[in-house]
Biotite code that builds the C-alpha atoms (Angstrom):
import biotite.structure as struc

atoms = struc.array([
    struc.Atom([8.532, -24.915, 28.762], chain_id="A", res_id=1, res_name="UNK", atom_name="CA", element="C"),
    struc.Atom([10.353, -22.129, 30.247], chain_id="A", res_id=2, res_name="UNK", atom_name="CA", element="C"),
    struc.Atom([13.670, -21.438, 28.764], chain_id="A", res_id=3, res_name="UNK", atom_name="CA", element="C"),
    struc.Atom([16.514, -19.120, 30.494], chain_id="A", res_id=4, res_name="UNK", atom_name="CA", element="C"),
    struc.Atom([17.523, -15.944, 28.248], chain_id="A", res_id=5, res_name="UNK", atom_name="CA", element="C"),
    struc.Atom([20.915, -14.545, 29.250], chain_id="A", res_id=6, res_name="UNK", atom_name="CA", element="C"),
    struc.Atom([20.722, -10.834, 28.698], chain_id="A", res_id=7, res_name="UNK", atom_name="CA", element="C"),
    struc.Atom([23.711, -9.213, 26.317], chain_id="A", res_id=8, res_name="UNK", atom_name="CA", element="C"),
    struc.Atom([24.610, -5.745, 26.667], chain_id="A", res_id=9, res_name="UNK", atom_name="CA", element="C"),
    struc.Atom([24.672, -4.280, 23.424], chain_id="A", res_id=10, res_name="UNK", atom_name="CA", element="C"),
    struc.Atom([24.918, -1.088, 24.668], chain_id="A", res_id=11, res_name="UNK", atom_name="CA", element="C"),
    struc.Atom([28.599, -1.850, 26.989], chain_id="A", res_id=12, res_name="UNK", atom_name="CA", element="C"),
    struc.Atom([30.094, -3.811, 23.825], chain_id="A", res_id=13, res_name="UNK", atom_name="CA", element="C"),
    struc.Atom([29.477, -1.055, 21.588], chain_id="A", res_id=14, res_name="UNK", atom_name="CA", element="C"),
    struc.Atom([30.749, 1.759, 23.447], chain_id="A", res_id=15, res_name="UNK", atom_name="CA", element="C"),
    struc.Atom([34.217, -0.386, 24.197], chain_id="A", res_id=16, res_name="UNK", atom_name="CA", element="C"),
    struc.Atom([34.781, -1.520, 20.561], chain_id="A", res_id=17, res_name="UNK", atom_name="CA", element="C"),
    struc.Atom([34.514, 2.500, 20.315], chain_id="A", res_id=18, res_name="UNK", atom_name="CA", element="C"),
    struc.Atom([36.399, 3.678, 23.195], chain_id="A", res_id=19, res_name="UNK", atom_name="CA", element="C"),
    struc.Atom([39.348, 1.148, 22.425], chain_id="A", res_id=20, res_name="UNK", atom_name="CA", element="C"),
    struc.Atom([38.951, 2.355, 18.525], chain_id="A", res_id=21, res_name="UNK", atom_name="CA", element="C"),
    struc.Atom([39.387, 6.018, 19.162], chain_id="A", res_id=22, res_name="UNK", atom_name="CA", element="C"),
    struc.Atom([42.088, 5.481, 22.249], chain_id="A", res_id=23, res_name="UNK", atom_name="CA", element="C"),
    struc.Atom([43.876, 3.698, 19.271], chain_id="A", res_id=24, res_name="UNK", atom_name="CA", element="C"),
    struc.Atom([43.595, 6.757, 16.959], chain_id="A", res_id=25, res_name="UNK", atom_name="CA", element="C"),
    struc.Atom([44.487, 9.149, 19.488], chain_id="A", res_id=26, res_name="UNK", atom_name="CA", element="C"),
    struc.Atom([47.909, 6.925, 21.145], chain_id="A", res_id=27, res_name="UNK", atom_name="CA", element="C"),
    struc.Atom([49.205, 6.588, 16.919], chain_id="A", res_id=28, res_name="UNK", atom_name="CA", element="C"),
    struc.Atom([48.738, 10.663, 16.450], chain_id="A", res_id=29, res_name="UNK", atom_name="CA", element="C"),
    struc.Atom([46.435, 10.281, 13.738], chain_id="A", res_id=30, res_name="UNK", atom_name="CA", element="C"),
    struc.Atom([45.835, 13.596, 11.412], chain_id="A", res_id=31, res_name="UNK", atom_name="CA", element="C"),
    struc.Atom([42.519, 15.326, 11.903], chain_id="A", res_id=32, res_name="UNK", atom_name="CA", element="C"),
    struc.Atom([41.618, 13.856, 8.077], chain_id="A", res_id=33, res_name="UNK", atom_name="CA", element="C"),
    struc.Atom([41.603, 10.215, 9.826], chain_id="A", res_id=34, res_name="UNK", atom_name="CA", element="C"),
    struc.Atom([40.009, 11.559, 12.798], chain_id="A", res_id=35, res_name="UNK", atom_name="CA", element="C"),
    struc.Atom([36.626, 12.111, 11.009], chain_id="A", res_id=36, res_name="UNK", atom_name="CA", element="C"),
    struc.Atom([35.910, 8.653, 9.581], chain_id="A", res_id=37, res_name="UNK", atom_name="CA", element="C"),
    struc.Atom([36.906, 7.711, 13.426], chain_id="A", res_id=38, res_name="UNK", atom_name="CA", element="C"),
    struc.Atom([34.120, 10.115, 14.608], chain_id="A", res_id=39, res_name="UNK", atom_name="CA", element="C"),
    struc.Atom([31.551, 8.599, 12.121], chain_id="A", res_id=40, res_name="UNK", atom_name="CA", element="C"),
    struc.Atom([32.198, 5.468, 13.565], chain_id="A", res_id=41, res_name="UNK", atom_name="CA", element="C"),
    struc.Atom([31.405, 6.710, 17.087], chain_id="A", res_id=42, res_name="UNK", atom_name="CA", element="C"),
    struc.Atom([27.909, 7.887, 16.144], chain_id="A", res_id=43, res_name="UNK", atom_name="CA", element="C"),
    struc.Atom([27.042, 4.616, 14.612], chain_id="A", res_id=44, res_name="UNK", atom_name="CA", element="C"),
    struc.Atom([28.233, 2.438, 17.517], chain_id="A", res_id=45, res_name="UNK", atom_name="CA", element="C"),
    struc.Atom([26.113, 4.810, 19.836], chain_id="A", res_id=46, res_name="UNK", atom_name="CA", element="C"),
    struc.Atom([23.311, 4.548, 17.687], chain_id="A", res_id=47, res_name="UNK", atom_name="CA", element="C"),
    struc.Atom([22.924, 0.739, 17.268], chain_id="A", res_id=48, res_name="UNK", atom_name="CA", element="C"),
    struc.Atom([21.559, -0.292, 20.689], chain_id="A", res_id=49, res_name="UNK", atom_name="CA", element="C"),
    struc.Atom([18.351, 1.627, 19.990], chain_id="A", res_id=50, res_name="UNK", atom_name="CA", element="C"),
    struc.Atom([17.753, -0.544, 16.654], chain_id="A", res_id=51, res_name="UNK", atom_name="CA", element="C"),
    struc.Atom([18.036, -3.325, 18.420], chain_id="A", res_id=52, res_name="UNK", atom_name="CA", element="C"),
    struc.Atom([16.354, -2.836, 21.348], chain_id="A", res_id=53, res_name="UNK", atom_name="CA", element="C"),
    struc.Atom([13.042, -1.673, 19.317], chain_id="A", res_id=54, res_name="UNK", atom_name="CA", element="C"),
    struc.Atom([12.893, -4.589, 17.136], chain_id="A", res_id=55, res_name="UNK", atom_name="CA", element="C"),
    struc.Atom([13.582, -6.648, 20.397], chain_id="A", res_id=56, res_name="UNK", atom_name="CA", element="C"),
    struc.Atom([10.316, -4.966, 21.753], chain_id="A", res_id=57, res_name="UNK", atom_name="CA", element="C"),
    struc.Atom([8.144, -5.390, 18.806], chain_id="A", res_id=58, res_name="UNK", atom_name="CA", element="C"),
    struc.Atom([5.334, -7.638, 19.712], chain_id="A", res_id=59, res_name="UNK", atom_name="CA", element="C"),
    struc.Atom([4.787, -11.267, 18.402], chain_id="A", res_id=60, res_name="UNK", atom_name="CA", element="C"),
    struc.Atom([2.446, -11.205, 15.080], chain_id="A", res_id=61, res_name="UNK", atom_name="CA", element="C"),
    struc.Atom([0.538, -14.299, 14.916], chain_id="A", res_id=62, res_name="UNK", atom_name="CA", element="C"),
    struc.Atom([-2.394, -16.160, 15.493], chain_id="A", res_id=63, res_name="UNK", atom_name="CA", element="C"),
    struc.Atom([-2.579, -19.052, 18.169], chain_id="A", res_id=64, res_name="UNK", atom_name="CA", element="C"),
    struc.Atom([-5.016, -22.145, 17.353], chain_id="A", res_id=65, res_name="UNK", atom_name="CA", element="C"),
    struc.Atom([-7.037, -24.374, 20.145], chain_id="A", res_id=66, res_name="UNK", atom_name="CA", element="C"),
    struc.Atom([-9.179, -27.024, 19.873], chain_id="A", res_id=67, res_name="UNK", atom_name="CA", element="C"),
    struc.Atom([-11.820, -28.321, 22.424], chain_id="A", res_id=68, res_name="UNK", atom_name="CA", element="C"),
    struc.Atom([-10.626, -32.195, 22.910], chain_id="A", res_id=69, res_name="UNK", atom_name="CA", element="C"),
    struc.Atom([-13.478, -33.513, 25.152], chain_id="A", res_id=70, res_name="UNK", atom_name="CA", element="C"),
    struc.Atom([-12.524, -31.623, 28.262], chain_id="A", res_id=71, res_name="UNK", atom_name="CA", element="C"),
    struc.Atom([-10.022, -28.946, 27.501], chain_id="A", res_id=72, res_name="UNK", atom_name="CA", element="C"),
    struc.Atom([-8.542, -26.426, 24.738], chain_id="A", res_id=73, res_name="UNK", atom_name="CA", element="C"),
    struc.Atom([-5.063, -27.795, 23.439], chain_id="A", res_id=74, res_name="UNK", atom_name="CA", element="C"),
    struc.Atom([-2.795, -25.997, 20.673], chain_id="A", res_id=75, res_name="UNK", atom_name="CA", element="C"),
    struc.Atom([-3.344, -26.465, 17.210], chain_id="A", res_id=76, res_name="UNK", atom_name="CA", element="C"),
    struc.Atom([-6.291, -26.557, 14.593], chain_id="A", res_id=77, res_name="UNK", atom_name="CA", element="C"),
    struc.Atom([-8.898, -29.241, 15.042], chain_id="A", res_id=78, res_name="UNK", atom_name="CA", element="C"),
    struc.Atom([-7.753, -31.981, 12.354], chain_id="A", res_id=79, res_name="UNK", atom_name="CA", element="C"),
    struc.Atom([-11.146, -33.692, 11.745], chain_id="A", res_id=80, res_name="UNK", atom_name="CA", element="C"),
    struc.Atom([-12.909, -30.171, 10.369], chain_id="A", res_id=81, res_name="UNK", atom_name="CA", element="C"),
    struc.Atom([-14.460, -29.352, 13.592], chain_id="A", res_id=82, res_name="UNK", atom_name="CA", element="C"),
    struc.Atom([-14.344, -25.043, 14.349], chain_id="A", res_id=83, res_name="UNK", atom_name="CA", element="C"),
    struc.Atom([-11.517, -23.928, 16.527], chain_id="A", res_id=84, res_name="UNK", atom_name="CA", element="C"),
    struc.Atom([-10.740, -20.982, 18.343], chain_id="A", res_id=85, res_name="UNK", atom_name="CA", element="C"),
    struc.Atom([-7.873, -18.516, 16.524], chain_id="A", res_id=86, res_name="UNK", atom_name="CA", element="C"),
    struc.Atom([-6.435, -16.128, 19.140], chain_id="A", res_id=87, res_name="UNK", atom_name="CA", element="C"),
    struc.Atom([-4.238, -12.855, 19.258], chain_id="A", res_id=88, res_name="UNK", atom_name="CA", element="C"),
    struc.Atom([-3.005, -10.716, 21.888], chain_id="A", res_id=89, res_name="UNK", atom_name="CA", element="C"),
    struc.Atom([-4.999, -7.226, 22.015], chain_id="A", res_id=90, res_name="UNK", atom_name="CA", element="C"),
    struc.Atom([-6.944, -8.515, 19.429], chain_id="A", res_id=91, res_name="UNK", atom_name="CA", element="C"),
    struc.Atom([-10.602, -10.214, 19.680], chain_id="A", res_id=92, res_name="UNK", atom_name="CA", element="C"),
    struc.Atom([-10.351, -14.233, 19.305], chain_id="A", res_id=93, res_name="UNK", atom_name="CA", element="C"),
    struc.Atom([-11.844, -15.472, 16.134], chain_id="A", res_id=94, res_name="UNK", atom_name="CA", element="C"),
    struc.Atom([-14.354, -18.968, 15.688], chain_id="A", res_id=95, res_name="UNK", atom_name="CA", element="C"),
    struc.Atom([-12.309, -20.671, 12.830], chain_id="A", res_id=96, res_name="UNK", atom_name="CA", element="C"),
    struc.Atom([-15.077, -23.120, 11.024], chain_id="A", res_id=97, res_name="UNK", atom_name="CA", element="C"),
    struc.Atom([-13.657, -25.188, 8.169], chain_id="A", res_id=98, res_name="UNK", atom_name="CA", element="C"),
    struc.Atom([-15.860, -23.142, 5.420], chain_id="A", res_id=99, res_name="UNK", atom_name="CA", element="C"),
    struc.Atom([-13.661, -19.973, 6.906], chain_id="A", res_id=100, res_name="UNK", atom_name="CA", element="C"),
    struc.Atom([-10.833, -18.330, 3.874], chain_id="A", res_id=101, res_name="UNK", atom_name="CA", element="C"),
    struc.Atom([-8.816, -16.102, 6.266], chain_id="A", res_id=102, res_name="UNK", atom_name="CA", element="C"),
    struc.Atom([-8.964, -14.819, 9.641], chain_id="A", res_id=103, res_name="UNK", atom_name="CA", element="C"),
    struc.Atom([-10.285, -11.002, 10.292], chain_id="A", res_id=104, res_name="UNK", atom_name="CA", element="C"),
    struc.Atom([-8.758, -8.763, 12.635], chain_id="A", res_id=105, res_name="UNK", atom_name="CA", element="C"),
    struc.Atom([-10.156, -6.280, 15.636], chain_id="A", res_id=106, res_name="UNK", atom_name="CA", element="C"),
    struc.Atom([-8.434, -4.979, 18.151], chain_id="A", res_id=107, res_name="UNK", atom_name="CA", element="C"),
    struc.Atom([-9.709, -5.439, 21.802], chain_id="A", res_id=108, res_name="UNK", atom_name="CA", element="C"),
    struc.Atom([-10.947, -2.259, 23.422], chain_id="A", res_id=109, res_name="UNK", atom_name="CA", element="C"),
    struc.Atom([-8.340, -0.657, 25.955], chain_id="A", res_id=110, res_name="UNK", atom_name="CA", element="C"),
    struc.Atom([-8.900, -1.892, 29.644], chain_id="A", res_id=111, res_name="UNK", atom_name="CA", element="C"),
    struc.Atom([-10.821, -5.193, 27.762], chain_id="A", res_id=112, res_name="UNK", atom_name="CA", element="C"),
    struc.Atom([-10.118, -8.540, 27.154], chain_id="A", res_id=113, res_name="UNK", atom_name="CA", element="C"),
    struc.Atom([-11.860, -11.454, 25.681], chain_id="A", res_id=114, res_name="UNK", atom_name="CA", element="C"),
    struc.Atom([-13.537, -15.085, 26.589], chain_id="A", res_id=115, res_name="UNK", atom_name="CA", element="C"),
    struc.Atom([-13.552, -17.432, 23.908], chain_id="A", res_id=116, res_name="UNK", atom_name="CA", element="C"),
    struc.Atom([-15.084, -21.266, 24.744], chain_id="A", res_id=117, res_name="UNK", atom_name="CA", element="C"),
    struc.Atom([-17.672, -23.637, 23.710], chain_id="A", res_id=118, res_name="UNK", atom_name="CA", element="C"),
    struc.Atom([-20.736, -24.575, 25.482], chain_id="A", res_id=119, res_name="UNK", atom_name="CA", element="C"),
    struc.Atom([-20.867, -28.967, 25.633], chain_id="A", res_id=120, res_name="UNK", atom_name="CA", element="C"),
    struc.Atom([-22.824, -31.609, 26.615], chain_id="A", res_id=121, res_name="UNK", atom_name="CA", element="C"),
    struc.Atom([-20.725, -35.141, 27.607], chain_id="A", res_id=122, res_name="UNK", atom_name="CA", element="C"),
    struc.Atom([-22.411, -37.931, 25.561], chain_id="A", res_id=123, res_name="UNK", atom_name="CA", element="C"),
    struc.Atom([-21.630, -41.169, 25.947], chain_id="A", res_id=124, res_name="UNK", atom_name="CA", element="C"),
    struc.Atom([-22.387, -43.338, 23.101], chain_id="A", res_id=125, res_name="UNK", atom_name="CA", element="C"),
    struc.Atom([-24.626, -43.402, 19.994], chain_id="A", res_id=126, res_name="UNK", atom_name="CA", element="C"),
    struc.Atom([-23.792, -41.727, 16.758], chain_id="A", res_id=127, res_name="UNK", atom_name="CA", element="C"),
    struc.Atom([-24.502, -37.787, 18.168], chain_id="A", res_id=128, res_name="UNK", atom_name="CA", element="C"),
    struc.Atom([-21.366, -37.986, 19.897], chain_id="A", res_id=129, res_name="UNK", atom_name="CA", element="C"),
    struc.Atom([-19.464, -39.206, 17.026], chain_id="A", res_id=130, res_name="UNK", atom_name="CA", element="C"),
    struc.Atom([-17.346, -40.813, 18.633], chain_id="A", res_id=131, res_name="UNK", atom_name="CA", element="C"),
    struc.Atom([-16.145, -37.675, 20.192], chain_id="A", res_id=132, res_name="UNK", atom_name="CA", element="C"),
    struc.Atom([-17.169, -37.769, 23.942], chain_id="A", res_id=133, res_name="UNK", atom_name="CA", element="C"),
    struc.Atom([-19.248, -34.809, 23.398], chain_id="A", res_id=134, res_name="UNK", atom_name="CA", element="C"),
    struc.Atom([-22.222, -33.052, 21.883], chain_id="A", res_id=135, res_name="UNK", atom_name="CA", element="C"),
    struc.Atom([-21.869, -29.500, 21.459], chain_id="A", res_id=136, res_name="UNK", atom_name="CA", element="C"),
    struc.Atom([-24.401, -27.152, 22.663], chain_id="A", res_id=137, res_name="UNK", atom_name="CA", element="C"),
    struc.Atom([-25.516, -24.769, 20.024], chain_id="A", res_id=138, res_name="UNK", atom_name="CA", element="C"),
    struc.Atom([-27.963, -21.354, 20.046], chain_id="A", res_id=139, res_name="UNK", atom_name="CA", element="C"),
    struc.Atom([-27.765, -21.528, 24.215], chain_id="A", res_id=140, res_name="UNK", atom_name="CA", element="C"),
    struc.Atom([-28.096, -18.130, 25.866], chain_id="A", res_id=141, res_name="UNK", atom_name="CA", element="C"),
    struc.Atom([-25.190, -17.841, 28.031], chain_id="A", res_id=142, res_name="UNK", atom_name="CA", element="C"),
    struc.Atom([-25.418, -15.434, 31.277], chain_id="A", res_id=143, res_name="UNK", atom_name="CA", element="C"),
    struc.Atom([-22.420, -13.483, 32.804], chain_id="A", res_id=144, res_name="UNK", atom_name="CA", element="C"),
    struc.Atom([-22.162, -11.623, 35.733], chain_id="A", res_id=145, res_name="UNK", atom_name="CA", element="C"),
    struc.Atom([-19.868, -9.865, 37.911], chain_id="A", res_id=146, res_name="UNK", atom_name="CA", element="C"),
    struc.Atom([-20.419, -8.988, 41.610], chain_id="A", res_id=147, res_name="UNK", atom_name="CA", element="C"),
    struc.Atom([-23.705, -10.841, 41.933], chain_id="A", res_id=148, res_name="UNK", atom_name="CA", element="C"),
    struc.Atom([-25.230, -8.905, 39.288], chain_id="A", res_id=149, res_name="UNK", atom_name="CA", element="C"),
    struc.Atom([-26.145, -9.880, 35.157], chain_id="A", res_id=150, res_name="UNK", atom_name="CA", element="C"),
    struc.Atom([-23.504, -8.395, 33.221], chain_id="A", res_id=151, res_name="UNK", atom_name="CA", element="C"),
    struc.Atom([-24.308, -9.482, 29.614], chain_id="A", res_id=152, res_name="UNK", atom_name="CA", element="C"),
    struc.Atom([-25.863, -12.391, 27.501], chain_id="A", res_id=153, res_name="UNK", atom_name="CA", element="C"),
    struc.Atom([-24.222, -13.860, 24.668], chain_id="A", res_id=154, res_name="UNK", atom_name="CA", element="C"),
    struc.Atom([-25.246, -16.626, 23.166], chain_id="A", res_id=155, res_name="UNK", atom_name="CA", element="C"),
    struc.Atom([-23.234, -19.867, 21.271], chain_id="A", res_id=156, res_name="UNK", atom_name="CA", element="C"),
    struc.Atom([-22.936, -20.182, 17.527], chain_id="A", res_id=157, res_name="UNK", atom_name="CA", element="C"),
    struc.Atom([-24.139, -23.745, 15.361], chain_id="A", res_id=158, res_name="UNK", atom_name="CA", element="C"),
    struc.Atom([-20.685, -25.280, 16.723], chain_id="A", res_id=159, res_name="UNK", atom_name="CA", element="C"),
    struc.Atom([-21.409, -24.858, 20.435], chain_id="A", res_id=160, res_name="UNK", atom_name="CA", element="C"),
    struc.Atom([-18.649, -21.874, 20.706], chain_id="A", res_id=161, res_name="UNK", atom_name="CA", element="C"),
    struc.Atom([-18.925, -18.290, 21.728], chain_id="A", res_id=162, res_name="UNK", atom_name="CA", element="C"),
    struc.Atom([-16.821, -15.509, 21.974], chain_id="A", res_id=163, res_name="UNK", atom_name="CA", element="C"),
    struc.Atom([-17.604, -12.409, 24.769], chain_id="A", res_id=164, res_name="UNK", atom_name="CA", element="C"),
    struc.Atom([-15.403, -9.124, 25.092], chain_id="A", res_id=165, res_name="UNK", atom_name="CA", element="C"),
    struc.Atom([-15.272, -7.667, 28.693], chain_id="A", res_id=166, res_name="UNK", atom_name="CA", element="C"),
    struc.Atom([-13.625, -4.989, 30.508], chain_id="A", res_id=167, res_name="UNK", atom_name="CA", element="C"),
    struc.Atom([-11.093, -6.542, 33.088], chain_id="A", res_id=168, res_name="UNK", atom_name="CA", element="C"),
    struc.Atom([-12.152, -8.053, 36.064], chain_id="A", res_id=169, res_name="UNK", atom_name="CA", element="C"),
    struc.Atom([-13.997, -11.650, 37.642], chain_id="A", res_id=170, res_name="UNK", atom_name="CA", element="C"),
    struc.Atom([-16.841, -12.890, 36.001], chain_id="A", res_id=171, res_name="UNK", atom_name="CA", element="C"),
    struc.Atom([-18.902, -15.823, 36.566], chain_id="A", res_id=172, res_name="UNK", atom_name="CA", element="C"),
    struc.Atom([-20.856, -17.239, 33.380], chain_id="A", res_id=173, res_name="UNK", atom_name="CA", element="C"),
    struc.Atom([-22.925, -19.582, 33.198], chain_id="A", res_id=174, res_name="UNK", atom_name="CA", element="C"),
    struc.Atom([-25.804, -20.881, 35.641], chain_id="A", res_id=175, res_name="UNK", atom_name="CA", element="C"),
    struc.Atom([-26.668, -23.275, 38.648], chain_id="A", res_id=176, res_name="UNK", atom_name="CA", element="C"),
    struc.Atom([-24.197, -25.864, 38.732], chain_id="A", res_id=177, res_name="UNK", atom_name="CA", element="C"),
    struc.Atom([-22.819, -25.188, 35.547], chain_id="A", res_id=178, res_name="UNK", atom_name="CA", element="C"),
    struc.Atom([-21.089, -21.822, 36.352], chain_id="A", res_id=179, res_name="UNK", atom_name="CA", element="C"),
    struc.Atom([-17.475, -21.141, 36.017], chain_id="A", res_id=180, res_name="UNK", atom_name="CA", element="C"),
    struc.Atom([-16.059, -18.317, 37.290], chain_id="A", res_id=181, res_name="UNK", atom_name="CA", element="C"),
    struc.Atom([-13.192, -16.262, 35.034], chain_id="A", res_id=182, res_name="UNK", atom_name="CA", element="C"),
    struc.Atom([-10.352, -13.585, 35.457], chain_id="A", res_id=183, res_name="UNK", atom_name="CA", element="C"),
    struc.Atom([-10.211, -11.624, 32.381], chain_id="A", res_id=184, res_name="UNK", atom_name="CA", element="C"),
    struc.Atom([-7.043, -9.841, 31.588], chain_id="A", res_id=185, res_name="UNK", atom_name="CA", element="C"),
    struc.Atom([-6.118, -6.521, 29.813], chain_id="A", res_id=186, res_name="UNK", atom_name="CA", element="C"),
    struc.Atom([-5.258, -7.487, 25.872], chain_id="A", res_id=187, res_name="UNK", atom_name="CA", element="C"),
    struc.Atom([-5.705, -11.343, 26.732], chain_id="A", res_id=188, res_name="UNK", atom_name="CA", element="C"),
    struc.Atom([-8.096, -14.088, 25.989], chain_id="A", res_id=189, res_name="UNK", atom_name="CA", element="C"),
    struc.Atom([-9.244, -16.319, 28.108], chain_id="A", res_id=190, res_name="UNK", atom_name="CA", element="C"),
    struc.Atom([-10.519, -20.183, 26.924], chain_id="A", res_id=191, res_name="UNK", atom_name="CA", element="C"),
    struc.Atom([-13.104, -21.715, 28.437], chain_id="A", res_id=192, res_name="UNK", atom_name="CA", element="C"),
    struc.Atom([-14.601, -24.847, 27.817], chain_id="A", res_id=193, res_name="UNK", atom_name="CA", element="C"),
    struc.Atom([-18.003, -25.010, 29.539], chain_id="A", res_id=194, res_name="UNK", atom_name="CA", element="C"),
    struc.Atom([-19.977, -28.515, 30.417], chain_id="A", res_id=195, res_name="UNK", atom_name="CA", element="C"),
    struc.Atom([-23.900, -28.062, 30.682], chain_id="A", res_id=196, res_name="UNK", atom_name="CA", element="C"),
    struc.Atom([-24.877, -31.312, 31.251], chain_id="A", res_id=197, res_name="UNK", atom_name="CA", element="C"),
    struc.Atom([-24.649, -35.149, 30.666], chain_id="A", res_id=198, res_name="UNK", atom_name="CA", element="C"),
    struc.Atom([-26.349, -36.687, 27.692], chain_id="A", res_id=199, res_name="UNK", atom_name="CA", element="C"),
    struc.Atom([-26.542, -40.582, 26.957], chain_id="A", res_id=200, res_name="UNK", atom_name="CA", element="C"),
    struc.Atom([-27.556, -41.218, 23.019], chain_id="A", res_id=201, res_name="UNK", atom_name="CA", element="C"),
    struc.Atom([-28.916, -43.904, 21.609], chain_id="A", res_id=202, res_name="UNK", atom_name="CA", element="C"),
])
């Protein structure tokens, strides 16, 4: 949901509360002693916009959560124990498993950004599923490529998921019919969940 931000000059309201408090001083003949403390004042209304301008700036702090629900990431943790995907901006997206204490941090290389997703296979019935809709697809080698041309391998953990740092640009990953093909983005992650195939269980 977008939300519209009205933009307040600190900057214009500052220097008039100033301007009007000195204009004061100077129409009521003020000594030079009263002057100073007027002078003081000055500085600090001057000086305020750039306080709150940088904390304004300073970037968010916080980890994001997604969970794969059968045929897309959504926000939060998974809820049943399942591994979800914890991810930053600049920072390289983390595989959150329920055995995990706390989440490490490492910054994304300059000019990178990240792919985070899980490699699945849609069941339909039997106990593999679990009920889920999928079976995830675990210890598969993954290719990527850019321009026609094999890029890198990386291959998914136990839960299906796998996580791939690149240098900006279009990739495809994946192979034969099963091949998406993602814009990575400076400092961002991109989620990706990836179908291999169709499984029925017994």
């Amino acid at each position: 949901m977008e939300q519209a931000v009205i933009p307040f000059d600190f900057t214009a309201v500052n220097w008039a509360v100033c301007h009007i408090t000195i204009s004061i001083s100077l129409q009521r003949g003020l000594a030079m002693s009263k002057t100073i403390p007027l002078l003081l004042a000055f500085f600090l209304c001057a000086a305020l916009p750039a306080g709150v301008s940088a904390a304004a700036n300073r970037p968010a702090d916080v980890w994001n959560y997604y969970h794969f629900n059968r045929t897309a990431f959504t926000p939060g943790p998974a809820i049943d124990g399942s591994a979800y995907v914890a991810v930053r901006e600049k920072v390289r997206p983390v595989v959150v498993t329920a055995q995990a204490a706390d989440i490490g941090q490492t910054a994304l290389p300059d000019e990178s950004g990240a792919i985070a997703g899980i490699c699945y296979l849609q069941s339909s019935g039997g106990k593999l599923g679990n009920g889920s809709g999928f079976v995830p697809y675990p210890r598969v080698p993954l290719l990527i490529s850019s321009g026609g041309k094999q890029f890198v391998t990386v291959q998914t953990d136990d839960h299906g998921y796998f996580v791939v740092v690149l240098p900006a640009g279009i990739y495809s990953i994946g192979s034969g019919p099963f091949t998406a093909e993602i814009t990575v983005e400076r400092g961002i992650t991109t989620l990706v969940p990836l179908r291999a195939g169709k499984r029925m269980v017994d």
